[in-house]
C-alpha positions as CSV (number, residue, x, y, z in Angstrom):
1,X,0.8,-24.3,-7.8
2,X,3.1,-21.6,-6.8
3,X,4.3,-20.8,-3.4
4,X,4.5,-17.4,-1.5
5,X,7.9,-16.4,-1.3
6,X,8.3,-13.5,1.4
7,X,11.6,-12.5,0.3
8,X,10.4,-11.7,-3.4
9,X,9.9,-8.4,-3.7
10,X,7.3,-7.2,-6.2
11,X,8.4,-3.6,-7.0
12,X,6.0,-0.4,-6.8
13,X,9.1,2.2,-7.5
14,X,11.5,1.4,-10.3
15,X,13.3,4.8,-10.3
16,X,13.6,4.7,-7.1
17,X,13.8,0.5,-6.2
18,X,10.4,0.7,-3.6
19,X,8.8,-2.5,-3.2
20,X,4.9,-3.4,-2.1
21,X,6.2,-4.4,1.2
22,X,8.4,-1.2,2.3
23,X,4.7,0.4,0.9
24,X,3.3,-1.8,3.6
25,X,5.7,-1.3,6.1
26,X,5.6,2.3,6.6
27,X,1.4,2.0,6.5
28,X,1.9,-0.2,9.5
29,X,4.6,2.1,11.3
30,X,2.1,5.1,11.1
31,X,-0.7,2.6,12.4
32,X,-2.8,2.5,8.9
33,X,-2.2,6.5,8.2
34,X,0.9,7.0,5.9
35,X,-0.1,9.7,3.0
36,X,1.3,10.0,-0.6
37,X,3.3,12.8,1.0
38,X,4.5,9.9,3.3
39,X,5.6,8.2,0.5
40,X,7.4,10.9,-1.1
41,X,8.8,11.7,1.9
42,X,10.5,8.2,2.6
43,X,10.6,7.2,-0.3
44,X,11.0,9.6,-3.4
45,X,7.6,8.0,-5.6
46,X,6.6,10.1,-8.0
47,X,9.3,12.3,-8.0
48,X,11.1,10.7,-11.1
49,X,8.6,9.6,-14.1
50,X,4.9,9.5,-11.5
51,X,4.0,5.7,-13.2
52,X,4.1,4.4,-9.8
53,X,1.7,7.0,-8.1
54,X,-1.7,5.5,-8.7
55,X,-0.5,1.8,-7.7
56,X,1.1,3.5,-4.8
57,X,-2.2,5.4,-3.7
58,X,-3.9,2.3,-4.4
59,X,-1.8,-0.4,-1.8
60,X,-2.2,2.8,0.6
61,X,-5.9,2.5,0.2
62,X,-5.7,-0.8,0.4
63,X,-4.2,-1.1,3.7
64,X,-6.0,1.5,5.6
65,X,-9.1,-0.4,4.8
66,X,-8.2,-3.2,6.0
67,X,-7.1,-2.0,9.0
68,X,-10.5,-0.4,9.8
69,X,-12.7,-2.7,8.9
70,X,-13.3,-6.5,10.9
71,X,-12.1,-9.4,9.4
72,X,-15.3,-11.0,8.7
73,X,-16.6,-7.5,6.7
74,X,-18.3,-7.9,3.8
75,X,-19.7,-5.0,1.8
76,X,-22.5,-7.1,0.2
77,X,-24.1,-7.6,3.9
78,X,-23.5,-3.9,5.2
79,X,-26.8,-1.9,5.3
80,X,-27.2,1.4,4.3
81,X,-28.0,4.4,6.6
């Protein structure tokens, strides 16, 4: 069984060395609303070769949902409108 390690860094950005958790860390500075122009921004993604956009967009997406939806959500239970 392997452990969590905190301090292993699984890397988004290789051109530019940007790791999940600095992804993570600037959703949680702009409370849950960073933008791939955030990202760029910071960061430089997708300004060298663009293979790290989509996984990018994706932890963004990601992490805005789970900041806006409870803890106990699950989309099998919500009814539709």
């Amino acid at each position: 069984m392997l452990e969590s390690n905190t301090s292993h860094a699984m890397y988004v950005c290789i051109c530019q060395q940007v790791t999940e958790s600095q992804i993570r860390q600037l959703c949680r500075e702009r409370g849950g609303k960073a933008s791939a122009s955030d990202l760029r921004e910071q960061f430089g993604l997708g300004l060298e070769c663009g293979k790290c956009s989509s996984h990018a967009r994706s932890i963004l997406r990601e992490y805005q949902q789970s900041v806006h939806q409870p803890e106990n959500y699950d989309p099998r239970l919500a009814i539709a409108v």
